[in-house]
TINULUM-928346 format. One record per residue: residue number from 1; residue in three letters; x, y, z of N, C-alpha, C in turn. Coordinates in nm, 4 decimals, always signed. Last residue first. Example, Ala and Ser with C-alpha at 12.3 -4.5 7.8 and 13.67 -1.06 7.14 Angstrom:
<atoms>
   num   residu       n_px       n_py       n_pz      ca_px      ca_py      ca_pz       c_px       c_py       c_pz
     2      SER    +1.2850    -0.2250    +0.7080    +1.3670    -0.1060    +0.7140    +1.2900    +0.0030    +0.7870
     1      ALA    +1.3190    -0.5690    +0.7800    +1.2300    -0.4500    +0.7800    +1.3200    -0.3300    +0.7800
</atoms>
This chain:
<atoms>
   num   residu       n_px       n_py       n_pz      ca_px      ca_py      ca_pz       c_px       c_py       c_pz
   208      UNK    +1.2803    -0.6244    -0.7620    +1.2183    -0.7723    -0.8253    +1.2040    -0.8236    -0.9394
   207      UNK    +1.4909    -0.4326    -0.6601    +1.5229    -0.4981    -0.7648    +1.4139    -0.6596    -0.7994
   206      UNK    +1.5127    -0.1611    -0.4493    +1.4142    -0.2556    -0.4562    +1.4518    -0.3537    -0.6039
   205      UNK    +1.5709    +0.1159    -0.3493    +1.7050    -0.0382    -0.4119    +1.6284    -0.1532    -0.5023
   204      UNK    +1.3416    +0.1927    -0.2711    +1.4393    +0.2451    -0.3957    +1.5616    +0.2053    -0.3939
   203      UNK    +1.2666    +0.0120    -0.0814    +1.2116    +0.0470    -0.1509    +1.2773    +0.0785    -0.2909
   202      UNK    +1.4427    +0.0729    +0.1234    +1.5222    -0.0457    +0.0559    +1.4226    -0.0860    -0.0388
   201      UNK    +1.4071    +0.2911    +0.2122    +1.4983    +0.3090    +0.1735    +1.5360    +0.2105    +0.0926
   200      UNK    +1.1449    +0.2385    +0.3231    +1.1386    +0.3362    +0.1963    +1.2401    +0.3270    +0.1288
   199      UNK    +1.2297    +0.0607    +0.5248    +1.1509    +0.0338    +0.4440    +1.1671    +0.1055    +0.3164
   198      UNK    +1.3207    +0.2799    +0.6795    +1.4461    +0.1797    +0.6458    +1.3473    +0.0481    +0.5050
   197      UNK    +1.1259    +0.4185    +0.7683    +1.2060    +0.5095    +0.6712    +1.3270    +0.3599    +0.6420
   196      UNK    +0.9905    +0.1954    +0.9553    +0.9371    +0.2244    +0.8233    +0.9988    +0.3354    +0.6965
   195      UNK    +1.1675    +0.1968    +1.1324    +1.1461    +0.0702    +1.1140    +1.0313    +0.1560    +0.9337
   194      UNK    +1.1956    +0.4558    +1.2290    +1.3372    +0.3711    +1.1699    +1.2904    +0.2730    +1.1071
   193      UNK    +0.8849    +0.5778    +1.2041    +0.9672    +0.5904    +1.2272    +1.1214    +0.4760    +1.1901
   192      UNK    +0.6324    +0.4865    +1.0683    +0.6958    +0.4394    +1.1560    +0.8093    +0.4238    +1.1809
   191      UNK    +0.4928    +0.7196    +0.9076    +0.4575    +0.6852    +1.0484    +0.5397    +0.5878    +1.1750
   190      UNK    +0.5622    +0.5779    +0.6703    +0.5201    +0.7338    +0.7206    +0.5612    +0.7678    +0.8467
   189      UNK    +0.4015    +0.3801    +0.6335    +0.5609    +0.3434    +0.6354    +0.6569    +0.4910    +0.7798
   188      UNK    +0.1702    +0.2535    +0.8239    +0.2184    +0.3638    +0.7401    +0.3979    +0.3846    +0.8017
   187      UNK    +0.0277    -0.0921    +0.6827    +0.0851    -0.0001    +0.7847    +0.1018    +0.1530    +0.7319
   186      UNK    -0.0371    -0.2863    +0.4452    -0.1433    -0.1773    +0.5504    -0.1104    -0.0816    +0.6342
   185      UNK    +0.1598    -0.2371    +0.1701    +0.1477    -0.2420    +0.3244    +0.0220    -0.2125    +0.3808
   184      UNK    +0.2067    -0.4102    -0.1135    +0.1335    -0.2824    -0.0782    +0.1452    -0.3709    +0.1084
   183      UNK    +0.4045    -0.4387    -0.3841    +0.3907    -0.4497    -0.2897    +0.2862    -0.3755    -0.1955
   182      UNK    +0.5061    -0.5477    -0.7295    +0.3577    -0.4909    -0.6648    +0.3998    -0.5382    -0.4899
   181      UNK    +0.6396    -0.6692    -0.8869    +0.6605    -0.5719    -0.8967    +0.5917    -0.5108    -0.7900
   180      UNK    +0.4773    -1.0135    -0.7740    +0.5523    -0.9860    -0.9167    +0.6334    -0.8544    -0.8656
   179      UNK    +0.3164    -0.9439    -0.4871    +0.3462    -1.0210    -0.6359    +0.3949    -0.9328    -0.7327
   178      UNK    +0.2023    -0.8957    -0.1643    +0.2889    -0.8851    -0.2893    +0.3074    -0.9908    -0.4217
   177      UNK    +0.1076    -0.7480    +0.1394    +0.0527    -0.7949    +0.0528    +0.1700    -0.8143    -0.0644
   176      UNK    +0.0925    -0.6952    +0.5080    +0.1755    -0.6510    +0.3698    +0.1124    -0.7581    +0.2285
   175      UNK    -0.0506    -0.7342    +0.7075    -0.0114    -0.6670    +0.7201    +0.0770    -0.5993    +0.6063
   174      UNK    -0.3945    -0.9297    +0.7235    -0.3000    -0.8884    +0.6797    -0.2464    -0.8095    +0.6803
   173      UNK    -0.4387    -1.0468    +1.1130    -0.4606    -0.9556    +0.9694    -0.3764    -0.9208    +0.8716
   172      UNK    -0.5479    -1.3096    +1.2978    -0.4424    -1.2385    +1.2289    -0.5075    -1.1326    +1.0976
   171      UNK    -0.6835    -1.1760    +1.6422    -0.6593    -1.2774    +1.4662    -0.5633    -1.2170    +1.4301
   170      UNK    -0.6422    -0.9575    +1.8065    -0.7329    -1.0596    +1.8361    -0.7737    -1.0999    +1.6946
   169      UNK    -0.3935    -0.8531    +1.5452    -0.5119    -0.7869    +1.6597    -0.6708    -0.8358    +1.6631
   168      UNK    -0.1509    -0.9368    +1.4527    -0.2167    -0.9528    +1.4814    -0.2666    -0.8699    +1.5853
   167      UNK    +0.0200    -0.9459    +1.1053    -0.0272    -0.8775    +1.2129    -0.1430    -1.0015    +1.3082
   166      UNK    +0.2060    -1.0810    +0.8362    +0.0591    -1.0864    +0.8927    +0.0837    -0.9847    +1.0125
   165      UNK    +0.3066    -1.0757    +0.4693    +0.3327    -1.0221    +0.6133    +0.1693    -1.0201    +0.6900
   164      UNK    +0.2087    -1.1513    +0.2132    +0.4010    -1.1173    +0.2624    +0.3431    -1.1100    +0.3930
   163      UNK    +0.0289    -1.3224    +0.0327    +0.0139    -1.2767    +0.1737    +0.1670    -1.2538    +0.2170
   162      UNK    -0.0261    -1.4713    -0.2225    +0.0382    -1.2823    -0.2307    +0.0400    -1.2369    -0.0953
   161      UNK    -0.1127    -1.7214    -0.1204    +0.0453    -1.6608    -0.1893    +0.0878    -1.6021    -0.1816
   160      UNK    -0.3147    -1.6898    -0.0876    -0.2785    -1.7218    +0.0348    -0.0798    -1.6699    +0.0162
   159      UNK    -0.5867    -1.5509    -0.2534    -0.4463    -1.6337    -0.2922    -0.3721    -1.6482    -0.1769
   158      UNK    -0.7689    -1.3616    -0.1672    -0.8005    -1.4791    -0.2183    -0.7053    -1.5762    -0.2224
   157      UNK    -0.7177    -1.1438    +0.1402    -0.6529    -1.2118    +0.0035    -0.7152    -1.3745    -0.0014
   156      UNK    -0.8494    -0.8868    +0.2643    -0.8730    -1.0701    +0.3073    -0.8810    -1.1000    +0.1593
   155      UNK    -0.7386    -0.6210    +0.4262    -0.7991    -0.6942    +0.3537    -0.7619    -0.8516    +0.3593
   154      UNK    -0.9524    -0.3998    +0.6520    -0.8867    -0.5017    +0.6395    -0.8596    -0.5968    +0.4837
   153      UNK    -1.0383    -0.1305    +0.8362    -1.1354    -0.2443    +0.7490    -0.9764    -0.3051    +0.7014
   152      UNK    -0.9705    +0.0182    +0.9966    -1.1084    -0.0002    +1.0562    -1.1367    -0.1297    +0.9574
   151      UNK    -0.5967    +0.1045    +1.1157    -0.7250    +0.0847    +0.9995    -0.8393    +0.0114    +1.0694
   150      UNK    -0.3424    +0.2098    +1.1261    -0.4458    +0.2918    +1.1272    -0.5163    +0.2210    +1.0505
   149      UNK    +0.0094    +0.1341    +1.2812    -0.1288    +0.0909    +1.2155    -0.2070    +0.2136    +1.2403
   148      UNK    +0.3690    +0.1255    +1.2668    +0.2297    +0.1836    +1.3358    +0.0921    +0.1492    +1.1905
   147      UNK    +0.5374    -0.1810    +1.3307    +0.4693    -0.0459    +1.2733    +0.3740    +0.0193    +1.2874
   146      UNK    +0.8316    -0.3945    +1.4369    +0.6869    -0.2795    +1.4633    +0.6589    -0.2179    +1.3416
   145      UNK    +0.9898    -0.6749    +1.2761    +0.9523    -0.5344    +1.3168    +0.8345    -0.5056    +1.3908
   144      UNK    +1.1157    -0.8093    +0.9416    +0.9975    -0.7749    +1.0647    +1.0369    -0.6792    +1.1389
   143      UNK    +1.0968    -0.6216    +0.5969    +1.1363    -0.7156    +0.7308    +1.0567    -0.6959    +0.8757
   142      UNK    +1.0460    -0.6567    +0.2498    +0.9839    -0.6162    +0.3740    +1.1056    -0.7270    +0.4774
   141      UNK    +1.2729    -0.6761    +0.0513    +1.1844    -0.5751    +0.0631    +1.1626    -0.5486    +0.2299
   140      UNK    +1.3673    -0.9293    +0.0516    +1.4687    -0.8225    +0.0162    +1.3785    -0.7158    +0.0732
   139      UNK    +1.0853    -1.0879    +0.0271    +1.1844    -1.0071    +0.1793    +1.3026    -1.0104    +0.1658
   138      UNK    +0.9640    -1.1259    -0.1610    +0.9717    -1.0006    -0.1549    +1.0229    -0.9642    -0.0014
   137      UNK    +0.8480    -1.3779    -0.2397    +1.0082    -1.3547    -0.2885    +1.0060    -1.2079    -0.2444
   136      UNK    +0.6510    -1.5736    +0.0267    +0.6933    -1.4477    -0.0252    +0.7899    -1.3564    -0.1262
   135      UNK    +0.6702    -1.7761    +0.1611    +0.6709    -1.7986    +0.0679    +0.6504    -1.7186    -0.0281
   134      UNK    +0.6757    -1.7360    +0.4937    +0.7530    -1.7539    +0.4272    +0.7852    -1.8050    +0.2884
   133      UNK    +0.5683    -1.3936    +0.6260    +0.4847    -1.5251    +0.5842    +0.6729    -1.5719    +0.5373
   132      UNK    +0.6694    -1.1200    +0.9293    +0.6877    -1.2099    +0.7357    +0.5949    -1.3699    +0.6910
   131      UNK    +0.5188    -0.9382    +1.0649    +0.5616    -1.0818    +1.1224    +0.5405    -1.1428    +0.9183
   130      UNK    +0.4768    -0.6749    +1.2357    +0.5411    -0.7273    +1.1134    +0.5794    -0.8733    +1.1231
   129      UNK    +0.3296    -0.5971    +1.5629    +0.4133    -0.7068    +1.4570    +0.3838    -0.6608    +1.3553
   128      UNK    +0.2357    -0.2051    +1.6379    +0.2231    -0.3836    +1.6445    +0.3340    -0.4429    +1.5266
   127      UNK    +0.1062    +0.0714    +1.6816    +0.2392    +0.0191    +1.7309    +0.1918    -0.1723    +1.7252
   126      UNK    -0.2556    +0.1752    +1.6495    -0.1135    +0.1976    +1.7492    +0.0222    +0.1401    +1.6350
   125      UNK    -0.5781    +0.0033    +1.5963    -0.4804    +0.1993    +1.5544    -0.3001    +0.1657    +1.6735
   124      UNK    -0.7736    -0.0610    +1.4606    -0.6799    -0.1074    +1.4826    -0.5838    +0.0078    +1.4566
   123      UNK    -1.1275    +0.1028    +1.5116    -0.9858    +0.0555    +1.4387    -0.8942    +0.0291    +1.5285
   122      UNK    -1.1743    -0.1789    +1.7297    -1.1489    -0.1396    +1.6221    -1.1917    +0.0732    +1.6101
   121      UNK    -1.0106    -0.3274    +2.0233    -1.0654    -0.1866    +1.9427    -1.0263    -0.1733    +1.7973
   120      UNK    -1.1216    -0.6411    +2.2344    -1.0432    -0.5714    +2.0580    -1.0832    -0.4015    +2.0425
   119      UNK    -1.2029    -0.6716    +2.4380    -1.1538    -0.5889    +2.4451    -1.0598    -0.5650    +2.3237
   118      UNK    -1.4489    -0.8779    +2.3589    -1.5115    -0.7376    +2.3483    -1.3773    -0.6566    +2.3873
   117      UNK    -1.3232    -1.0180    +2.0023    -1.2971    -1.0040    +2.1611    -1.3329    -0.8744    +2.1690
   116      UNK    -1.3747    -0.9953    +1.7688    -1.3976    -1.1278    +1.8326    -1.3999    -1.1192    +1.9684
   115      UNK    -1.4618    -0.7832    +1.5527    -1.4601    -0.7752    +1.6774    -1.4962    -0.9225    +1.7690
   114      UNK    -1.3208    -0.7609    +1.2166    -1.4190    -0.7999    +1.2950    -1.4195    -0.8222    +1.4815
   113      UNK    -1.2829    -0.4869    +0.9988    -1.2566    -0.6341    +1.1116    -1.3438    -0.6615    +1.1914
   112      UNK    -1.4736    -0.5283    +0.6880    -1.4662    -0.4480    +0.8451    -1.3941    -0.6159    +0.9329
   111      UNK    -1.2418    -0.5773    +0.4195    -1.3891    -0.5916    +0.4821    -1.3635    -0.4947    +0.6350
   110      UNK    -1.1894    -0.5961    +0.0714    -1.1927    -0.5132    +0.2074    -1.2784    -0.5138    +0.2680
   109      UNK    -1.0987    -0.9300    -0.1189    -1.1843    -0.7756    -0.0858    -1.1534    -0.7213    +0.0417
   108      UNK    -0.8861    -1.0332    -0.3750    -0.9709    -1.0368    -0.2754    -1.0273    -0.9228    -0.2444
   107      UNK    -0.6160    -1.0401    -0.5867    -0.7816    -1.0916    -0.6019    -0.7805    -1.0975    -0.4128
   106      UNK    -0.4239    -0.7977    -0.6871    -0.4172    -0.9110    -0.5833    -0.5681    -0.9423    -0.5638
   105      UNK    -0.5418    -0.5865    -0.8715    -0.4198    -0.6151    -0.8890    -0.3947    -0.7349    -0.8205
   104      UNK    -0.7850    -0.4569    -0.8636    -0.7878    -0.6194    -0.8987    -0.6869    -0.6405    -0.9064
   103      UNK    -0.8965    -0.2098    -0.7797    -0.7789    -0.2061    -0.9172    -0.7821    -0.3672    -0.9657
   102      UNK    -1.2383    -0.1833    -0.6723    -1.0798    -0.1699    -0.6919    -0.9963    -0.1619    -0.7975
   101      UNK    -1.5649    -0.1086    -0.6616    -1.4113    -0.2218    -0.7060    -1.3036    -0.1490    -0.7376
   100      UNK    -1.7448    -0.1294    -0.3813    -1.6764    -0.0732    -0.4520    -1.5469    -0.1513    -0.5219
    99      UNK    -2.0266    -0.1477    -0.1956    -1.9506    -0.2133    -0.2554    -1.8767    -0.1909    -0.3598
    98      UNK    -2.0654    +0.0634    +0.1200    -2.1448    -0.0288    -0.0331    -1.9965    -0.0835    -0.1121
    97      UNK    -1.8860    +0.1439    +0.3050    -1.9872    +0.2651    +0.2307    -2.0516    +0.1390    +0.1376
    96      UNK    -1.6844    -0.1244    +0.2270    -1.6837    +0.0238    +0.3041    -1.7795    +0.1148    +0.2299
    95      UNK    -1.5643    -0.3422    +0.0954    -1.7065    -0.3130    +0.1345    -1.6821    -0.2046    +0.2405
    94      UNK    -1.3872    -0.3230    -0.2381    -1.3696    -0.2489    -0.1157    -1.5148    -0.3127    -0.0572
    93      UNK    -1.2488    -0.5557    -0.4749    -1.3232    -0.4703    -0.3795    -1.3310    -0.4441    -0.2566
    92      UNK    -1.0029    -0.6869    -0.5473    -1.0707    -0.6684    -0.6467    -1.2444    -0.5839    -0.6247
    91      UNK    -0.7155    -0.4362    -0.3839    -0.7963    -0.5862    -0.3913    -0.8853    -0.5649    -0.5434
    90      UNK    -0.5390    -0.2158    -0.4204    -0.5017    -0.3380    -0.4893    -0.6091    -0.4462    -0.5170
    89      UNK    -0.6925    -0.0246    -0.2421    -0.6990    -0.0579    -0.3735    -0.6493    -0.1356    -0.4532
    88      UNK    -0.5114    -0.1469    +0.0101    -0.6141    -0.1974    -0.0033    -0.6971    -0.1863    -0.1262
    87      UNK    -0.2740    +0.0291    -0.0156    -0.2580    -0.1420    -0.0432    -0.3961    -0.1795    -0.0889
    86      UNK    -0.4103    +0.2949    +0.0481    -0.2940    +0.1997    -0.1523    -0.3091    +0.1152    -0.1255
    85      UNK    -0.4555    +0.2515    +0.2394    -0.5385    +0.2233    +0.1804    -0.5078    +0.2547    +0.0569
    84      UNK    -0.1304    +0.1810    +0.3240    -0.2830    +0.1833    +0.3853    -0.3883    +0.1603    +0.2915
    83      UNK    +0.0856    +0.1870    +0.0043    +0.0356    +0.2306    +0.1392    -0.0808    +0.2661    +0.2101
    82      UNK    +0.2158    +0.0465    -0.2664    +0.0819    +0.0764    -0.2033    +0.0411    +0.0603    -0.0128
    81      UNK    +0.4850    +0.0394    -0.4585    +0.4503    +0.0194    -0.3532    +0.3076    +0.1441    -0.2776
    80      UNK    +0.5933    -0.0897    -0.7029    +0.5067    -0.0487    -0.6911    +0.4941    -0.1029    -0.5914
    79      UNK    +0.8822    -0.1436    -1.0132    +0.8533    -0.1454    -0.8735    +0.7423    -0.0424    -0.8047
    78      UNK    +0.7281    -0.1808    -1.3331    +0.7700    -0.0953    -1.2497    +0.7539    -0.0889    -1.0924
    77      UNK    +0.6603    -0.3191    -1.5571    +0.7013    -0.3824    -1.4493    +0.7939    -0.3031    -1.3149
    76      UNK    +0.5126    -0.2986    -1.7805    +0.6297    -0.2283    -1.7959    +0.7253    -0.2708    -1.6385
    75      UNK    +0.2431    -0.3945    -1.7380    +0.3123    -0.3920    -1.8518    +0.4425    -0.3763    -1.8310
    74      UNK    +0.2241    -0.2913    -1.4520    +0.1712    -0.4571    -1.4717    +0.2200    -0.4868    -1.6380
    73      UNK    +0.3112    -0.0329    -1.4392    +0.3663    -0.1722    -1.3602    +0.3094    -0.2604    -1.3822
    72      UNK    +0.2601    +0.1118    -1.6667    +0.4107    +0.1539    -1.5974    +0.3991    -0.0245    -1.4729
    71      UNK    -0.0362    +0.0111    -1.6792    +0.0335    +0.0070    -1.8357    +0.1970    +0.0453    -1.7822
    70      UNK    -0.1784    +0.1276    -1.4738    -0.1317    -0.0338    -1.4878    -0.0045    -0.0385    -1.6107
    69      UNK    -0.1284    +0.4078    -1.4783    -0.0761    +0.3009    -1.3726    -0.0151    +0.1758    -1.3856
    68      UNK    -0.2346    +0.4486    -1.6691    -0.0849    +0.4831    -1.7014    -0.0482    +0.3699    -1.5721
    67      UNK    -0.5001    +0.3930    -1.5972    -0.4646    +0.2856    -1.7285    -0.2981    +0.3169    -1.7455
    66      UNK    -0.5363    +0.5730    -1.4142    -0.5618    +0.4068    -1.3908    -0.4923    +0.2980    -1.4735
    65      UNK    -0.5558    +0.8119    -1.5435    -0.4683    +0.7652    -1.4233    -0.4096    +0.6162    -1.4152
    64      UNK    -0.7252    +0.8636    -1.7632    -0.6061    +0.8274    -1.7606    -0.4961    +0.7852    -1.6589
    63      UNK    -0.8585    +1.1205    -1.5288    -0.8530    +1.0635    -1.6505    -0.7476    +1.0023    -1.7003
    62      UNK    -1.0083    +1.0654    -1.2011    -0.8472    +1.1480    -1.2609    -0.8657    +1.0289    -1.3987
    61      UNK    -1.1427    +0.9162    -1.0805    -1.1875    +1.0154    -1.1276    -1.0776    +1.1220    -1.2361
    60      UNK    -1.0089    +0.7162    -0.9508    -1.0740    +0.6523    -1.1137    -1.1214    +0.7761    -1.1780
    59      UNK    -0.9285    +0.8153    -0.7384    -0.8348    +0.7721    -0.8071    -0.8873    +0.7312    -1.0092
    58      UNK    -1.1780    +0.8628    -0.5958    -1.0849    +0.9969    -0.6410    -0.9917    +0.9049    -0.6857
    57      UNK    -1.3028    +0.5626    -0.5957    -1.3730    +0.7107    -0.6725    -1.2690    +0.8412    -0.7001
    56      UNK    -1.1176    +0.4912    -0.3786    -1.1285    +0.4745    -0.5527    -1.1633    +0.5469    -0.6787
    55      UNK    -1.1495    +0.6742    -0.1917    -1.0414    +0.6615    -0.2241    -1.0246    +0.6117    -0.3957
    54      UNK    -1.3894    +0.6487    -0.1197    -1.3836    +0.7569    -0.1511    -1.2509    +0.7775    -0.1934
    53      UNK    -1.4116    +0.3457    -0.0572    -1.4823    +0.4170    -0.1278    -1.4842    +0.5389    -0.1932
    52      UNK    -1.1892    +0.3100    +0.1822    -1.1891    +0.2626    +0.0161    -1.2848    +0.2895    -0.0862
    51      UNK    -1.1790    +0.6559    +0.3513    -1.2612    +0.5031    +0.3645    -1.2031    +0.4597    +0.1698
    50      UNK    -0.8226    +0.7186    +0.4475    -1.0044    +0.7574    +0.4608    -1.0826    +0.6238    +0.3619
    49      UNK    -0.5736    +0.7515    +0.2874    -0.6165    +0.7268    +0.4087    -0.7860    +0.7599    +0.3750
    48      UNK    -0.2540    +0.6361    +0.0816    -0.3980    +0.6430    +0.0736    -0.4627    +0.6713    +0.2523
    47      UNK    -0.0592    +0.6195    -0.2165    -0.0724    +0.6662    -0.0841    -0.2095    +0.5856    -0.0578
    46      UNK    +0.1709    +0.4478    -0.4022    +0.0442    +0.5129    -0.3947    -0.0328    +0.5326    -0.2616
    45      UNK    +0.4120    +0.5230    -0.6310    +0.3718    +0.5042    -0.4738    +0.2374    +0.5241    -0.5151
    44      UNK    +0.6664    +0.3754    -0.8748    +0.5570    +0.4282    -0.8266    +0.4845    +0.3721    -0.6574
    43      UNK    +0.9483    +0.4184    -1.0653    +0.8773    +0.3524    -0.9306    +0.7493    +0.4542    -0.8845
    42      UNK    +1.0432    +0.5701    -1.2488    +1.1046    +0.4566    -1.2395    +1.0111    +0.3342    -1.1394
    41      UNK    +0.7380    +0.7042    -1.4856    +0.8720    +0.7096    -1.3532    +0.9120    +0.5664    -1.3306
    40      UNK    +0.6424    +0.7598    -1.7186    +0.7694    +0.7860    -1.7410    +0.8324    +0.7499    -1.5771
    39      UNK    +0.3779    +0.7113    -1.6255    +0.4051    +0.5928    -1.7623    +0.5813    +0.6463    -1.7291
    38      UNK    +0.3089    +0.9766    -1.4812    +0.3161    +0.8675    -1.4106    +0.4067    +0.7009    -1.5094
    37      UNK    +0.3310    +1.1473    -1.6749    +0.4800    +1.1376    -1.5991    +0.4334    +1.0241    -1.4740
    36      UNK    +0.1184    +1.0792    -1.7950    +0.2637    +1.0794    -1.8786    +0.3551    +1.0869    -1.7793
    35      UNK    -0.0804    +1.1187    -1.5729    -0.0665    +0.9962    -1.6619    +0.0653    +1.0089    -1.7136
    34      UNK    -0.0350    +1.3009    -1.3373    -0.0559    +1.3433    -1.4527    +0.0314    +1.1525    -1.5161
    33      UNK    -0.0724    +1.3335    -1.0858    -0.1854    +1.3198    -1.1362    -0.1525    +1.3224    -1.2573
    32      UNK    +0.1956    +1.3249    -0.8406    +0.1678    +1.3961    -0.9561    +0.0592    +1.3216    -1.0043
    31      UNK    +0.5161    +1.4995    -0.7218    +0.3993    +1.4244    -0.6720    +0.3147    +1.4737    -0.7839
    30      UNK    +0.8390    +1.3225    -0.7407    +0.7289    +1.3948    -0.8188    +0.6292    +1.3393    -0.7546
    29      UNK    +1.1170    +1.2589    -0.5543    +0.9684    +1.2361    -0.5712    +0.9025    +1.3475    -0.6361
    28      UNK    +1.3825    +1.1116    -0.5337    +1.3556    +1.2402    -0.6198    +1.2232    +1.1917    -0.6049
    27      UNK    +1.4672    +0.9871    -0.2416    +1.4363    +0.9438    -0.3423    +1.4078    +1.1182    -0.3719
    26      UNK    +1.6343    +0.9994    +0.0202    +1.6805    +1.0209    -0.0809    +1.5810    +0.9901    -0.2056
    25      UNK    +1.4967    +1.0024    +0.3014    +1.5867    +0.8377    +0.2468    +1.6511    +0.8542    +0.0808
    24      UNK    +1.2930    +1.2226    +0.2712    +1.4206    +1.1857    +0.3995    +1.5335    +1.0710    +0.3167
    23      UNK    +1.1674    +1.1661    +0.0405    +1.2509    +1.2517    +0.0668    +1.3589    +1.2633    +0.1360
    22      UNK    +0.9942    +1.0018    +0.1850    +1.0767    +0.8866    +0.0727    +1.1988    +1.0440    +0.0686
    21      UNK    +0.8860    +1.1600    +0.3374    +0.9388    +1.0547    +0.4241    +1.0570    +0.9837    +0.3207
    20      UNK    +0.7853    +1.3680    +0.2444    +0.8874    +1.4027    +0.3055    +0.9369    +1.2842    +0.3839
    19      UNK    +0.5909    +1.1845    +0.1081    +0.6942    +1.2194    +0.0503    +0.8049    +1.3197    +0.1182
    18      UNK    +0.4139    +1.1291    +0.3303    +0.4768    +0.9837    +0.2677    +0.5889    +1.0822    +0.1828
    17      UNK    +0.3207    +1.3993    +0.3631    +0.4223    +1.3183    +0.5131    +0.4776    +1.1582    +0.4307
    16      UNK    +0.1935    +1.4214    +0.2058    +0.2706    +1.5152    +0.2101    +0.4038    +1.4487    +0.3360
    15      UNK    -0.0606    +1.2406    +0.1920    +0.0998    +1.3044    +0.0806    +0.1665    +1.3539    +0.1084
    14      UNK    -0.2617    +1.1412    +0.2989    -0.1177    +1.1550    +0.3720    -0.0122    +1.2016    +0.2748
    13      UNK    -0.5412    +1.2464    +0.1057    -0.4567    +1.2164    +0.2817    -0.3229    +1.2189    +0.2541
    12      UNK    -0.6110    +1.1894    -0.1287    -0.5956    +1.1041    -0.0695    -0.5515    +1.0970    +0.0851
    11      UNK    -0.5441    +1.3387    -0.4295    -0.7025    +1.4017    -0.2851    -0.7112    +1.2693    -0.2208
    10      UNK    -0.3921    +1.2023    -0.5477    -0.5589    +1.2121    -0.5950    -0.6358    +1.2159    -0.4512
     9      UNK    -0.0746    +1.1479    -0.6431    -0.1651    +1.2557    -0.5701    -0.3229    +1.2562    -0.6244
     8      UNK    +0.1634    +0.9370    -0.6234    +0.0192    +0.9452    -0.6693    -0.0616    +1.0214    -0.6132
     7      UNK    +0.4654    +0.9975    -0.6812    +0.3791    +0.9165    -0.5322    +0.2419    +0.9959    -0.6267
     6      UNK    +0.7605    +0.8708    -0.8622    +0.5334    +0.9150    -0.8743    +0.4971    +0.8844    -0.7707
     5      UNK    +1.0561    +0.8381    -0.8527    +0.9526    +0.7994    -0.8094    +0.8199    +0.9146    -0.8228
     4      UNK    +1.3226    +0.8172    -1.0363    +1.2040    +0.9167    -1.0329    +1.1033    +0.8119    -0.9795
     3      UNK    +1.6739    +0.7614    -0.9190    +1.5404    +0.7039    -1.0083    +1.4167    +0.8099    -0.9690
     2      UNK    +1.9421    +0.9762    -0.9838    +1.7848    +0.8816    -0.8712    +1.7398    +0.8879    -0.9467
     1      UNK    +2.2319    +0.9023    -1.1260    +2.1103    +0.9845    -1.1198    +2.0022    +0.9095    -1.0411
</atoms>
């Protein structure tokens, strides 16, 4: 029987294209707001696009969301993967719009990249590296590669540890984040074609 994956629906953008994506690769996806069948799935997603401010606020606004969340993967240790600005609710704050806190799952914050070179464009939008760190236990998971990017703000991990995967556009940025059960990408898996449906796929093998 497939495991039941929760991709996390809270008025977030891309749902519909992250679950005809885990769809494509076979997973059973419930898309769903509802705490009890988030505590009951095998694996949880959490999407995300548009600024970390308006992303938290519609995730903390759903009653019970937050606390089935943590209570299915930081209690119950349920493989958990956080896309774009999923990953980036992992930190312990957003600075987009004022200063917003997160989930605190991986200690650090979301900032604006920063423009070192006048021919950097932010956002950081196209086709770039996957380039693995090597002290990561989560590359069963992630491998290198392309992926397509979409982001204006960035995050910048306290722990040098939970850093799986860097990018670069004029610096390095983080490109994947992880500990324990918990993975989150900046990329969109969505979006990147073989190199990100071969992701999803080894997602729901995923055994940490």
């Amino acid at each position: 029987m497939a495991e039941a994956i929760a991709l996390i629906d809270y008025g977030a953008g891309n749902l519909h294209s992250v679950e005809n994506a885990l769809k494509a690769v076979g997973a059973k996806v419930a898309v769903t707001a509802d705490p009890d069948v988030v505590r009951a799935a095998d694996r949880i997603v959490l999407p995300g696009v548009g600024s970390f401010k308006a992303c938290a606020e519609g995730l903390k606004s759903i009653d019970g969301l937050v606390e089935a969340m943590t209570e299915r993967v930081e209690i119950g240790g349920a493989p958990f993967l956080g896309i774009c600005v999923g990953m980036q609710l992992l930190a312990t704050r957003g600075l987009e719009h004022g200063e917003t806190k997160g989930l605190n799952w991986i200690a650090g914050e979301v900032e604006l990249i920063e423009k070192t070179d006048p021919a950097i464009k932010v956002p950081h939008m196209g086709w770039n590296d996957v380039a693995l760190t090597t002290h990561v236990p989560s590359h069963d998971l992630l491998e290198e590669g392309e992926a397509y990017f979409l982001h204006s703000y960035h995050f910048t991990v306290s722990d040098p540890h939970h850093i799986a995967a860097m990018t670069d556009h004029g610096g390095g940025l983080v490109a994947a984040v992880a500990r324990d059960t918990i993975v989150g990408v900046q990329f969109h898996p969505e979006k990147s074609q073989a190199y990100g449906l071969a992701l999803l796929e080894r997602f729901l093998d995923w055994r940490p």
